[in-house]
Every structure is written in C-alpha cells, then in structure tokens.
C-alpha positions in Angstrom: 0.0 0.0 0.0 2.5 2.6 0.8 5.2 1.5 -1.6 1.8 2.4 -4.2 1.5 5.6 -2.6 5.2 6.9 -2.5 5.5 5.5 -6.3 2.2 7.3 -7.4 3.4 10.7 -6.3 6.8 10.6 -7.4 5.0 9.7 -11.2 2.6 12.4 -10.7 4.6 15.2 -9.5 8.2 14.2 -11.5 5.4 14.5 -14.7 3.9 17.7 -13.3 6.8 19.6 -12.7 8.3 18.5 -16.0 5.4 19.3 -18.0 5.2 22.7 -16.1 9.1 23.5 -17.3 8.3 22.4 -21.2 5.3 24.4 -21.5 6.8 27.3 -20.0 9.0 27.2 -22.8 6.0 26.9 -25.3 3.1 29.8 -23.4 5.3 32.5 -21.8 3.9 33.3 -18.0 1.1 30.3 -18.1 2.2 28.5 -14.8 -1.4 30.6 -13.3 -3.0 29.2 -16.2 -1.5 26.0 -15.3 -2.8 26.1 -11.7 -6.0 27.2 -12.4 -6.7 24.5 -14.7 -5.1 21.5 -12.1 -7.6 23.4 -9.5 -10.8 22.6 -12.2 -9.5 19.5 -12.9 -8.9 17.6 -9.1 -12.3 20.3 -8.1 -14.1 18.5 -11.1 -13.3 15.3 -10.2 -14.2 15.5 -6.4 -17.8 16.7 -8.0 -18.6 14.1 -9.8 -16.6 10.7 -8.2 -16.4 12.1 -4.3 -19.0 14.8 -3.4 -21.8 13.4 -6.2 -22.7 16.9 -6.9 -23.1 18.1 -3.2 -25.5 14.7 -2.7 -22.9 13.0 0.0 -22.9 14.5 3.4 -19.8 16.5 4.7 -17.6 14.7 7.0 -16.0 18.0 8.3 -17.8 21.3 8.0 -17.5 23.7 5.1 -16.2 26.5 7.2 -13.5 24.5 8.7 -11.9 24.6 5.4 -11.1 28.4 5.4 -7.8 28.6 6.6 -6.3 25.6 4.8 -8.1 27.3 1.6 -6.3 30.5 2.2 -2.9 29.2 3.2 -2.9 26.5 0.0 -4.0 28.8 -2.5 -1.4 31.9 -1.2 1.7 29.0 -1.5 0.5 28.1 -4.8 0.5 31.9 -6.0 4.1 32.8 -4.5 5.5 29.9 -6.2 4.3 31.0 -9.4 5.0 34.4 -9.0 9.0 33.9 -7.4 9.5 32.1 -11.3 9.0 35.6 -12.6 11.8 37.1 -10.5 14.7 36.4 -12.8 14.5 32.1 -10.4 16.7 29.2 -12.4 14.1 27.0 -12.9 15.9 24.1 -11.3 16.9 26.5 -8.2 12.9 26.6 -7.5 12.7 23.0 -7.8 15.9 22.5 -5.2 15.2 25.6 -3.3 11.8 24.1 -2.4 13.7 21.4 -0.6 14.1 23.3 2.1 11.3 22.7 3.2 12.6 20.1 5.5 14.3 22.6 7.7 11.3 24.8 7.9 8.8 21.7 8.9 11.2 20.3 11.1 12.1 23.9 13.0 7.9 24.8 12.6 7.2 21.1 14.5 10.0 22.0 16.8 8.6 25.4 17.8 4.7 25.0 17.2 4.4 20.9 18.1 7.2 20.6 20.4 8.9 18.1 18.1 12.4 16.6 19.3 14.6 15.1 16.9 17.6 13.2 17.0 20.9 14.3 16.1 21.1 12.4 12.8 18.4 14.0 11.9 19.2 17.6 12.4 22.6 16.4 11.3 20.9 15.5 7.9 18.6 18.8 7.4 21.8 21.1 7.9 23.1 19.5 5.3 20.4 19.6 3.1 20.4 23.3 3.5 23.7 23.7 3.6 23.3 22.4 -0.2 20.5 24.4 -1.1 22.5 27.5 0.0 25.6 26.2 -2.4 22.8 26.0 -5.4 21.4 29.1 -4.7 24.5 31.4 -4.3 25.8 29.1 -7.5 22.9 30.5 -9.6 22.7 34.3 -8.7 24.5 36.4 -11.6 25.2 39.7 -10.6 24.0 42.2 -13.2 21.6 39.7 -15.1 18.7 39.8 -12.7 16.5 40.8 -15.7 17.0 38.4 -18.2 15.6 36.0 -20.3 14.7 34.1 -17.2 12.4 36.9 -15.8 9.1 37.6 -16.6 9.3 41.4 -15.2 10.0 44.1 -17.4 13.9 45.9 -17.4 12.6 49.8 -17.8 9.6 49.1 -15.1 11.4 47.5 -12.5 12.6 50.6 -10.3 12.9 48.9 -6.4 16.6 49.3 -5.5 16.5 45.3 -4.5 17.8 42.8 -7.4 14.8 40.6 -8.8 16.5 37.5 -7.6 16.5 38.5 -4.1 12.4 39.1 -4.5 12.1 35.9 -6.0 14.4 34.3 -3.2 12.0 36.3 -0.7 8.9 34.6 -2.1 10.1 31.3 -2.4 11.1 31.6 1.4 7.8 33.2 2.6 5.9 30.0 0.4 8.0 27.1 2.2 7.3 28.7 5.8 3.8 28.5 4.9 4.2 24.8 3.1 5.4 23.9 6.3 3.3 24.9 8.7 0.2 24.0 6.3 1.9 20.3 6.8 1.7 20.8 10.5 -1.8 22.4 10.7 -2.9 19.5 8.7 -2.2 17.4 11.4 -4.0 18.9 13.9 -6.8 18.9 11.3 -6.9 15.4 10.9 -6.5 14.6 14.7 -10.0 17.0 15.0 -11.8 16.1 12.3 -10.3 12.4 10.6 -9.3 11.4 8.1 -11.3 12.5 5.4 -8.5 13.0 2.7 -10.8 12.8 -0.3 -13.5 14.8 0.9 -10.1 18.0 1.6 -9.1 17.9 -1.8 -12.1 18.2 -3.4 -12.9 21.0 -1.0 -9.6 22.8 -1.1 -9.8 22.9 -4.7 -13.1 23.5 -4.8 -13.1 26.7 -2.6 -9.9 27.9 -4.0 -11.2 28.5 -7.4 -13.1 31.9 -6.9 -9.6 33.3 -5.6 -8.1 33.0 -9.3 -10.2 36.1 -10.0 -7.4 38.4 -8.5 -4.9 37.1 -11.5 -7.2 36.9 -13.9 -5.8 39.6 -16.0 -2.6 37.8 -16.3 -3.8 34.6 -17.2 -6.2 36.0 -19.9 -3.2 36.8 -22.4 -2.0 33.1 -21.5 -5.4 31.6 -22.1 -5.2 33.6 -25.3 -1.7 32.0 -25.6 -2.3 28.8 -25.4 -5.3 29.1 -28.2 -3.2 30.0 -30.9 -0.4 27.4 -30.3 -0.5 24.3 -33.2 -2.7 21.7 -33.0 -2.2 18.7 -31.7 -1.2 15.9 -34.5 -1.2 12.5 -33.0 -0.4 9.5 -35.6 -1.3 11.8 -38.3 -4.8 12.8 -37.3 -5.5 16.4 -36.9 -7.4 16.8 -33.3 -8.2 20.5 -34.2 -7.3 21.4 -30.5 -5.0 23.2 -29.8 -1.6 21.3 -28.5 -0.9 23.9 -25.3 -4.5 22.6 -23.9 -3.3 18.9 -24.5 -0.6 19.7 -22.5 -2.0 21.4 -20.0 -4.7 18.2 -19.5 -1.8 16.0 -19.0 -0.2 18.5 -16.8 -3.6 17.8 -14.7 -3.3 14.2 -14.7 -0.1 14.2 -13.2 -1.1 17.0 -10.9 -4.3 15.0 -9.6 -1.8 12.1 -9.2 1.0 13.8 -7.1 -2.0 15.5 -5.6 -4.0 12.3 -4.5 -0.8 10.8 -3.8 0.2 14.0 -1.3 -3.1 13.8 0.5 -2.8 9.7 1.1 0.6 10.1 2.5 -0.3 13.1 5.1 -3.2 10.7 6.2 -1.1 7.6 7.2 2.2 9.4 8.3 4.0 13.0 9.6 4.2 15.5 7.7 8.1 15.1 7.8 7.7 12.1 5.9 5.4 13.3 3.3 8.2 15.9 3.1 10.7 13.9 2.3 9.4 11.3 -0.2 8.8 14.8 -2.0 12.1 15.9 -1.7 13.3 13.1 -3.3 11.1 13.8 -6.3 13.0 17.0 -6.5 16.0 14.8 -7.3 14.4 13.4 -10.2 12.5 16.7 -11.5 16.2 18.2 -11.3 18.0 15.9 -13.3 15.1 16.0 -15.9 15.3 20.4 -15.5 19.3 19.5 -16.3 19.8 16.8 -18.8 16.1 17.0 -20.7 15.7 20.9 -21.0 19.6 21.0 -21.0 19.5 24.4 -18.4 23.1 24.9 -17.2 24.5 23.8 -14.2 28.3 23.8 -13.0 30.3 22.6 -10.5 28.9 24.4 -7.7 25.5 23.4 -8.7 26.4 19.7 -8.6 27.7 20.2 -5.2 24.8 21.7 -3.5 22.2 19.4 -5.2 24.7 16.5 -4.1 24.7 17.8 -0.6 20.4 18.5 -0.6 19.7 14.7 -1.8 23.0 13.1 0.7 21.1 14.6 3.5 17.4 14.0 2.5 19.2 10.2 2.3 20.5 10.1 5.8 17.2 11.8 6.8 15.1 9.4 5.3 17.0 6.1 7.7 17.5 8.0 10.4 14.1 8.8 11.2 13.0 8.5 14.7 11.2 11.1 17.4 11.4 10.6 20.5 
C-alpha cells in the first residue's frame, strides 16, 4: 500500500513539474493558467466521483476549510510568481527542498517536536546544499534576463529581482510547512477525510483566481493560438498547449491524490521527504532534458540537498 503511494506521487509530481518546465518554454507566463486548470481539474473530479454533486454529506464542516483554503492557494500563487523574479528554474525545484528545515524547525517550535541528532545532522546538510545552489545561480548584473518575466525599464525597487524571488520562495515554504503541521492537527479534530479536503480545497480555491485573472487572460489567449495537436497523423483541431495542460492535470491530480494519502497515514516530515526526493528526479530531468546549465557548484549543493534528504530518510526516529 505505501510503496503504491510513494511510487504514485513521485510519477505524478516528476510528470507535473516536468510538464510545467516544457510548456513554460512553449506559453510564456502560463504556470497561473496551469494552476488554475489543475484546481478545475482535481475540483471536477471530487464533484462528480467524491462529493456526487453536493448529494454525500460533509464529514468536516465547510467553514473549517477556510484557513487551509487561504494558506494553499497563497503557496500556490508565490511559487508562481517567485519564477517571474529572474529564479533558475531548477533553483525553485531544489530551493523548495528546504522545506525540511522549515517543517522540522515549525514542529519543533509550534508541536514541540524533538529530533535526534542524525536528523538535524541530515537537514543542515540539506540546507547547507540548497545554500551552495542558490549562491551558485545568482549572476550579478543579469537579474533581468531571459529568465524573468518582469520588465527591465519598469522595474525601479533598488532590490535585485532575484533576491524578491528568493524572498517569495522563502515566505511559500514557511507556509508549506506549517500548512503540513496544521494538517495534522486537522486530521486529529476532524479524521481522516482526505478525499472529501481535496475536493474541497480545490473547490473553494477557485473563486480566488479572479485576482490574477488579468494575467492569465493573455495566457489563455496563448495557449489558443499554439498548433494543434497531430497525433499518428490525425489532426485533433485542439490546440496542443491545452493537451498539455490536460496531461499536466493528470499528473497533478496524481502527485495531488498521492500528497493527500501520504499526510493521512504518516508526519508530515515524511510526506516531506518522499517529496524531496522527487525533487531529485525533476532536477536531473530540468538539467539533462531541458539541458538548463548547471556547474560545478550546482552539482555540489544538489549532491549535498539529496545526501542529507538520504541520511534523513534512515535516520528517522522522534522521540
């Protein structure tokens, strides 16, 4: 059952985030686009296969939903939005690793979590490496680039776009991690209800994609115009950005469902660091698939983030 589990998320969210970094190559500035479409996608599905169209009876009441609504759907937003701050794509995917060290110092301060030395041993290490990558991929003087989605002549603050992206990406894994705590607590109040929370979370969420609905028109637009899709020589008239965006979903439902299965029979430690280790695999794909450069420095801090999320992994015991 749990070898199932761990091997269903690390298909759906290795697929996800790779399908993310092609089509960002294909519809400039779509990753809300992107979101917004998984949300209708897993919020359709829980309609029709979980909630029966609002004919099954709550488990948890609607209300309680609120805060994980509002903390889920701001984490989602800063990670899109830290992209367009001048962020290596495969810095976001090992930054995000840090994570670890946030749950861990979160479950320490909020849950009065004690861990062993191995284990703190283990998460310094793993940000010790994320430090390496992310010093490794700052250029000086280049913060508006190709890589940003911000515009040169508009951007005035005296702070370089990579340290605002940095910022966000910070401010989203403090929230990722206590999200993954407050979950707990959810769970020991309400159960286990892990199919009735997505469909919810999603559900709820959707509304809120009105306050970036002026950037994801032009990438709706986008996405209309790109070729059709050709498969085996038949024409499907639609166009190939929306295929990819479906499949995008299916792998997003998959690392999704997978996500919510895991925080219902374990920590949230643990779900953190079967994630982490699809961050190993999304990276090599970012590297050797989408051939984005890396040097030395950046095979030394991603060596040093998936060493420790190793030693974490056998090491873990609370006491």
């Amino acid at each position: 059952m749990a070898a199932a589990v761990i091997s269903t998320t690390l298909f759906g969210c290795v697929g996800c985030q790779a399908g993310i970094e092609y089509l960002q190559t294909y519809v400039k500035n779509s990753l809300n686009l992107i979101t917004f479409s998984s949300f209708i996608f897993t919020a359709t599905y829980g309609l029709i296969f979980h909630s029966k169209f609002f004919t099954v009876p709550n488990q948890i009441p609607i209300r309680s939903y609120a805060k994980i609504v509002a903390i889920f759907f701001t984490v989602n937003m800063a990670n899109n939005l830290a992209l367009k701050f001048a962020i290596y794509f495969p810095l976001f995917i090992i930054f995000k690793s840090g994570t670890l060290l946030t749950n861990m110092t979160m479950g320490w301060i909020i849950r009065s979590y004690r861990y062993n030395l191995k284990q703190i041993i283990a998460v310094v290490v793993v940000t010790a490496g994320i430090v390496i990558f992310t010093l490794a991929s700052y250029e000086p003087g280049a913060d508006i680039n190709i890589r940003s989605g911000i515009d040169s002549n508009s951007w005035l603050i005296p702070v370089p776009p990579f340290v605002v992206g940095i910022a966000l990406l910070s401010f989203s894994l403090i929230l990722s991690a206590y999200l993954g705590l407050y979950q707990e607590t959810f769970y020991q109040k309400h159960g286990k209800h892990n199919e009735e929370m997505m469909f919810y979370v999603h559900f709820l969420s959707i509304p809120a994609f009105a306050l970036v609905g002026d950037e994801m028109t032009p990438a709706f637009h986008a996405a209309n115009e790109t070729p059709s899709f050709v498969v085996a020589g038949i024409d499907t008239i639609i166009p190939s950005a929306w295929i990819y965006i479906f499949a995008i979903c299916l792998f997003q439902f998959g690392c999704t469902k997978g996500v919510y299965m895991l925080s219902a029979v374990t920590t949230s430690l643990n779900v953190t660091m079967v994630l982490t280790l699809r961050k190993f695999f999304s990276l090599l794909i970012s590297f050797f698939v989408f051939e984005n450069a890396f040097n030395m420095f950046h095979i030394i801090g991603a060596a040093f983030v998936f060493i420790g999320t190793f030693l974490f992994s056998v090491s873990f015991s609370r006491f």
